[in-house]
N, C-alpha and C positions, 0 to 999 in steps of 0.2 A: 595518794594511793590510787592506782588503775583500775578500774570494775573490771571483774571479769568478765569475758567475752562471752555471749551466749554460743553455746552448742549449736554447730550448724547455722549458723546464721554470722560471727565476726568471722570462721574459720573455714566458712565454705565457698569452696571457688567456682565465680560464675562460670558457665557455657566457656567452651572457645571462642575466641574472638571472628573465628569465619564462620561461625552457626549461627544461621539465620532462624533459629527456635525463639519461642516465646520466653520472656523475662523469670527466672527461676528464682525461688525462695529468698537465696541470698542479698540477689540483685533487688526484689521488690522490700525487702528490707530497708535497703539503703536509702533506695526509694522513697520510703514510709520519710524516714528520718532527713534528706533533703525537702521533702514538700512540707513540712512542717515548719522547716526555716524558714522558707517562701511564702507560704500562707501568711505567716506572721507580718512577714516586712511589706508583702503585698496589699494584703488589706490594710493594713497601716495608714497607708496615702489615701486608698478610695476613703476609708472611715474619717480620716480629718479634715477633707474636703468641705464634707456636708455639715462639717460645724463649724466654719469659717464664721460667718454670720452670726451664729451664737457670741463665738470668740472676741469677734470687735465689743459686744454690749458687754459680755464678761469683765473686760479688761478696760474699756472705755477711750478703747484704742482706735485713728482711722483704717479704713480695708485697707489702705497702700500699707500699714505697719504688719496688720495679723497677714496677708497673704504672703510674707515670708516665713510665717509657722510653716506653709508648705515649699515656698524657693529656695529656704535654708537647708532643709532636707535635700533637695534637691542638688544644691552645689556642695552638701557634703558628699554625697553619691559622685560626684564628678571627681572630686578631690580624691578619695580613697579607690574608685576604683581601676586604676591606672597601675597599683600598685600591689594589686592581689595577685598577678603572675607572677612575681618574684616572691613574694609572702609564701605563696602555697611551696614554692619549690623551694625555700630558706627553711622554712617553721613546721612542712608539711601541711596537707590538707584539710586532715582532722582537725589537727590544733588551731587552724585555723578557722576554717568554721564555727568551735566551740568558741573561739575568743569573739567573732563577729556577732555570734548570737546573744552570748552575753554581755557584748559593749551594748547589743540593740535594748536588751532588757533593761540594764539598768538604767539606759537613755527613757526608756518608757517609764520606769518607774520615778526617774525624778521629774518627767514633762509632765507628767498626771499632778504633783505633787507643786507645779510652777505657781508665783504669786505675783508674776507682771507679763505682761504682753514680752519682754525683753528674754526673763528666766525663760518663760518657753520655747521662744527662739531659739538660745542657745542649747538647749536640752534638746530640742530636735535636730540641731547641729550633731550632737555624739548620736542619736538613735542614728541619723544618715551615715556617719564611719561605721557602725559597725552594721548596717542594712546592705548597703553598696558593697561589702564581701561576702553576703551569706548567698546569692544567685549565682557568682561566677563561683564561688569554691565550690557550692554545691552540686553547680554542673559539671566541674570537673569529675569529684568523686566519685558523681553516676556516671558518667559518660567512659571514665577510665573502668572500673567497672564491670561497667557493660561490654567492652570492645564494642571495635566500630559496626560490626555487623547489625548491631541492635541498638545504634543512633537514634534512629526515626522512633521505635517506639519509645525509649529512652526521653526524647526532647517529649512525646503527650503527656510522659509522666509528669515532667515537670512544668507542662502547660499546665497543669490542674490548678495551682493557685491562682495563674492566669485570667483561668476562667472565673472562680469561686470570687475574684477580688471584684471584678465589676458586679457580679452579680448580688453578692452576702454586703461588700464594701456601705455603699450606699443604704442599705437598709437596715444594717447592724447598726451604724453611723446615730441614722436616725432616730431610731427608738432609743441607743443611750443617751442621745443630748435629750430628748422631748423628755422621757420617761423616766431617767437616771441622773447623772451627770455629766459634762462634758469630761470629767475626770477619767474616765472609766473608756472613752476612747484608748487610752493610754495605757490605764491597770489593767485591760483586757490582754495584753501582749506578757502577761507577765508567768499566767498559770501554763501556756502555750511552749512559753520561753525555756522553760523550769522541765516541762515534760519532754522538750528537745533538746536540751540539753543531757539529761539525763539516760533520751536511747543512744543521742550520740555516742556516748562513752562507753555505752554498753557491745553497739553494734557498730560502728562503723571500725574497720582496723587501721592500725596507724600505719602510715607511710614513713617511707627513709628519705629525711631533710636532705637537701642536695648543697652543704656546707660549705661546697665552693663556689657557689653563685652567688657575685657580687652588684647590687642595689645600682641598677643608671641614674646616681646625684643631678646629674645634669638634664635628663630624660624626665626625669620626676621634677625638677624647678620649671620643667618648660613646660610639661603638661599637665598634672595636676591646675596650676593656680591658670593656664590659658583655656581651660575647660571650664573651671569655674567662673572666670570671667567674660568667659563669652558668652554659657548661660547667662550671667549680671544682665548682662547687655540685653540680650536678647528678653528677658523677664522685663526690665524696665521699658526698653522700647513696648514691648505689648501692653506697662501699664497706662503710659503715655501716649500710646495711639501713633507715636513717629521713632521710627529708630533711629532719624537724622538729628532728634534733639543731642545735646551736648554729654548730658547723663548717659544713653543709651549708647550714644556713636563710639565713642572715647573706649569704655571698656568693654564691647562689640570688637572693633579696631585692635585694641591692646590685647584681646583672649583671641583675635582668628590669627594676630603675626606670630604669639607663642606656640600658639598648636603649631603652624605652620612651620615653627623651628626647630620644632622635634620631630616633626616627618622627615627633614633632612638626617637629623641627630639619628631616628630610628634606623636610615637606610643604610647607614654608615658605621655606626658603631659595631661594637664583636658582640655585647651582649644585652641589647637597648630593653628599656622599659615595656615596651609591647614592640614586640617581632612582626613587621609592617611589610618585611620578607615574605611572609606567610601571604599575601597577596598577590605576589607574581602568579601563583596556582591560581588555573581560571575559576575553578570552583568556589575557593577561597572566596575571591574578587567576585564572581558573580553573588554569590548569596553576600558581600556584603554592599554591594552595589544596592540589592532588590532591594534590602534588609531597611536603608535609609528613606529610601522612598516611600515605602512602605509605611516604614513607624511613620512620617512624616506625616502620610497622609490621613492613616487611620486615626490617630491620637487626634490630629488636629479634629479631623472630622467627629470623635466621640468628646469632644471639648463643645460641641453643637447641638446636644441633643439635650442635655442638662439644662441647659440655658432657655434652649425653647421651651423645655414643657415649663421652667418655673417662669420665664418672663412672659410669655403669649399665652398657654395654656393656664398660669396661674395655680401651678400644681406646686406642692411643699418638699422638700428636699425627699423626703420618704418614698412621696409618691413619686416621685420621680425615679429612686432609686428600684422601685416595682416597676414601672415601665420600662427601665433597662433590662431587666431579665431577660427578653424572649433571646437576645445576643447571647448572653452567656451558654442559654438550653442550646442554642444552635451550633455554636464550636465545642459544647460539650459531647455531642453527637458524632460531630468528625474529627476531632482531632485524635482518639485513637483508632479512626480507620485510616486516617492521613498518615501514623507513624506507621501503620502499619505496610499501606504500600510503598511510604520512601525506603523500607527495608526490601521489598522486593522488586519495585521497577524503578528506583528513584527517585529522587525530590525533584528534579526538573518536570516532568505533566502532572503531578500533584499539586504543584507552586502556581501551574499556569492558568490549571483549575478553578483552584483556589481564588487566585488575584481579577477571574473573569467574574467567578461570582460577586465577592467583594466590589468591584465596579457596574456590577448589575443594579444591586440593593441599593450602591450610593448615586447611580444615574435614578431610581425609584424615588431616592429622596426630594433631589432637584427637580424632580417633575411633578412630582406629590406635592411636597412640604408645604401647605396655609393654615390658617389661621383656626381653621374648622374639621382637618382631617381626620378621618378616622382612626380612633387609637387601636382598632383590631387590622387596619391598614400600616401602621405604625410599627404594630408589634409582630405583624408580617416582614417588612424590612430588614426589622432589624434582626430576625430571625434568620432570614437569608444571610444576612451580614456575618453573623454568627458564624454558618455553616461553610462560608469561604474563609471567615478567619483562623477556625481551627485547623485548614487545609493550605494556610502559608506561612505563617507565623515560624513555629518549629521545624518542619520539612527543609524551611530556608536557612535554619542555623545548623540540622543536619548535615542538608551540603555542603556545609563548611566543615564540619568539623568530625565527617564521616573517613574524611582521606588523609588524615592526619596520623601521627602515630602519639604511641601513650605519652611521652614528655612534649609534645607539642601541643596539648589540650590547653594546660593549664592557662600558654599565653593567649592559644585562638578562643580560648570561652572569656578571658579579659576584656579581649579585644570586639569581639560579638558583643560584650554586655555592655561598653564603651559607646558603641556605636549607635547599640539602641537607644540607650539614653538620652544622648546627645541629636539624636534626630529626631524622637518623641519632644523632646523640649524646642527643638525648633518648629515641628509641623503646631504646637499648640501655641508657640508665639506669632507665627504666620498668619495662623488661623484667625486668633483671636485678634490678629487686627484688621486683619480683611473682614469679618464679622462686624467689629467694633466703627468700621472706617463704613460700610454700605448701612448701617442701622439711621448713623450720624446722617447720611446721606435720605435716607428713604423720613427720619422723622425732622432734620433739621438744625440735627444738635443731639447730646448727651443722650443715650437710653439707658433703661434698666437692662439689667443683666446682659449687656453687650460688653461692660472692660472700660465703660464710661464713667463720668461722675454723676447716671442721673440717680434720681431717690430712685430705695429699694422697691419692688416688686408693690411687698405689703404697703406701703405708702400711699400709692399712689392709686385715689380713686377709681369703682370700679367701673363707672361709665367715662373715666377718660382711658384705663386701659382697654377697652371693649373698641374704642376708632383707631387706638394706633396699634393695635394686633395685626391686622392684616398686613401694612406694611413692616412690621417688626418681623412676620412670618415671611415676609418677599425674602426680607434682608440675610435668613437662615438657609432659607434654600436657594438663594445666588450664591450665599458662599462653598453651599455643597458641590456646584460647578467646579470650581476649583481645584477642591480635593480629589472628585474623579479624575479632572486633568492628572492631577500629578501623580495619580495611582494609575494612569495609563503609563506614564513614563517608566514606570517600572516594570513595565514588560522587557524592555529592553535590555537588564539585565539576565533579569529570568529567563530569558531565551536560552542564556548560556549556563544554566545549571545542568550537571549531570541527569541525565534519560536513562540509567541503567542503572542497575541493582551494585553497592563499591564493591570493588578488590578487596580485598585486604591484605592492607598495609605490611610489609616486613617491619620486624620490631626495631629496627635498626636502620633502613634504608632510605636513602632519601625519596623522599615524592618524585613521581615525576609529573612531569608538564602537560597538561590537556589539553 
């Protein structure tokens, strides 16, 4: 039986799609009802992060077994989301969402409920299928929605989990394992689950399944399991310190030739898995060019800052996750002033903004960063860092998916949430072994919380870690060089993103060429 729709809210039709007015009743509904799906599956990953460490003693399992609690998540997310542009337009979007929301639920409610290092694993294998479709369906919903005209603020709405997940992630994290249980990372998704579920139905309106779109069999063998395995690769390579070992090389090698045979499959076929079409359009191409760099380098580089305060500072997963805040306050700040100017002058000097700030705070770090720093200097950075990151992030996947028309969302927000992933998970496998590889270098061998085998933080007495902090601190801020390099690289897309307020699109018309 269907709930009925609430008054004015399932049956009321946003804005035009060429008014550039602020987000109306309707629209912040739907809103309500996509960030809650986000929030959920967002914090998810920060919160199980920081009980990794608990997990290995729980289970009596080594770090190489529980660190796939979190990489099995991970290549489930690779696996399933290849296959949400087709899903949304077969089964609709609603139905879709609600199924993704509640595969994630009941994935939490049995990973809470696990009684081996293994059962966990695999229970956070189903939370990832249905996690990895509740971002791209629920962008679509808002985004179609909204029309294009109101993208940018559209994309800060749905930054908010964005933000809330580093900031709450970590610190909610902490006080359930210390204070609670590590159970309860898990049952926490569940009261969350249940109340999203519930405005779903009420508030979102169903869409008409597009029945004669048929599933690319051959598009989904080549990309699904070549996304997956190339994260494999790339996870092992960073747990082992070399991607050229045998483990690492192999299915690295075997996940870049599949990907790489369905970019052909996608250019070719009538109706491919993800529409790789969609990037001839320079805007397209441009925010997804920035987009890789980006994630690449900021992930890797927030993959740095954990590390140092618990391995050189000696701070505990809590405090640590307190010190990350002043980031979040700082893109909490701009990113809905950042959506609001890509609606009015576009996401190209918003993006360029943004990514100068961003490489401002992380050139701060590499010039900062020892062993003794100030943590109100600290918390300055990452402040900054913040207030550039809510000013690229979204703005960049606006430009993409501002010039599109309504049956084209569902593949380009696929295909955006593809990308992210997959370069997030590369910039933190790079990262961590350029980290991992100058630590070995600056102490001699193995360190704590570098990706090594040495003993953990608490372990290791306090006047031997008192001599090797300083250069354990060298070793964090050489690797911060790096990532500003590569986040310089990303200007050169962003160059070419849209400088002007979009067109809007005929509902029917093809895009043209920029």
């Amino acid at each position: 039986m269907t709930a009925p729709a609430s008054p004015k809210v399932a049956d009321e039709q946003p804005e035009p799609a060429g008014s550039g007015g602020g987000l109306d009743r309707g629209v912040l509904a739907v809103a309500m009802v996509v960030v809650l799906g986000a929030i959920m599956s967002i914090l998810d990953v920060t919160v199980v992060n920081v009980a990794i460490n608990d997990l290995t003693q729980e289970f009596n399992s080594p770090l190489a077994t529980i660190q796939w609690v979190a990489t099995g998540y991970t290549l489930a997310l690779a696996t399933v989301i290849p296959i949400t542009g087709w899903a949304a337009a077969r089964f609709g979007t609603k139905r879709l969402y609600m199924i993704s929301i509640a595969l994630f639920v009941i994935g939490s409610m049995l990973a809470g409920l696990a009684w081996s290092a293994e059962s966990l694993i695999a229970f956070r294998v189903l939370q990832g299928l249905g996690g990895g479709m509740i971002m791209p369906a629920g962008m679509t919903i808002l985004t179609q929605t909204a029309g294009p005209a109101r993208v940018g603020q559209v994309m800060s709405v749905v930054g908010i989990p964005m933000l809330l997940g580093p900031i709450t992630g970590p610190i909610l994290g902490g006080w359930l394992v210390d204070d609670v249980s590590w159970r309860w990372i898990f049952f926490i998704n569940l009261p969350i689950g249940i109340v999203a579920l519930f405005l779903a139905a009420r508030i979102l309106k169903p869409d008409t399944p597009q029945r004669g779109e048929r599933l690319d069999v051959l598009g989904l063998i080549l990309l699904s399991p070549g996304l997956a395995t190339l994260i494999y690769g790339l996870a092992k390579g960073a747990e082992l310190r070399d991607f050229t070992k045998t483990e690492a090389l192999i299915p690295t090698v075997i996940g870049a030739v599949l990907t790489v045979a369905f970019v052909f499959r996608a250019l070719n076929a009538e109706n491919p898995l993800i529409d790789l079409r969609l990037l001839k359009r320079r805007s397209v191409a441009a925010a997804s060019g920035t987009m890789v760099l980006f994630m690449a380098a900021f992930m890797g580089a927030m993959l740095l800052l954990p590390l140092y305060f618990q391995s050189v500072r000696g701070e505990t997963a809590l405090a640590s996750g307190l010190l990350l805040a002043p980031q979040g306050f700082g893109a909490m700040i701009t990113m809905p002033i950042g959506g609001k100017l890509t609606d009015k002058i576009g996401p190209g000097r918003v993006v360029l903004v943004g990514m100068a700030v961003v490489v401002l705070s992380m050139g701060g770090f590499a010039a900062l960063l020892e062993a003794d720093t100030s943590y109100w200097t600290l918390g300055a950075l990452l402040f900054v860092m913040g207030l550039g990151m809510g000013m690229t992030m979204m703005p960049t996947m606006a430009a993409a998916i501002q010039t599109l028309v309504h049956d084209e969302v569902p593949r380009a927000s696929t295909m955006l949430n593809i990308i992210q992933q997959v370069s997030a998970s590369i910039g933190t496998a790079m990262i961590s072994v350029l980290v991992a590889n100058q630590l070995a270098e600056n102490l001699g061998g193995a360190a704590p919380g570098g990706g090594g085998e040495g003993a953990p933080v608490a372990e290791i007495p306090a006047d031997v870690l008192a001599k090797i902090a300083a250069p354990m601190a060298d070793a964090y801020q050489h690797t911060f060089w790096y990532a500003a390099a590569l986040l310089l690289l990303g200007f050169l897309p962003a160059l070419l993103l849209p400088r002007k307020k979009p067109d809007t699109p005929a509902a029917d018309a093809p895009m043209p060429m920029h």
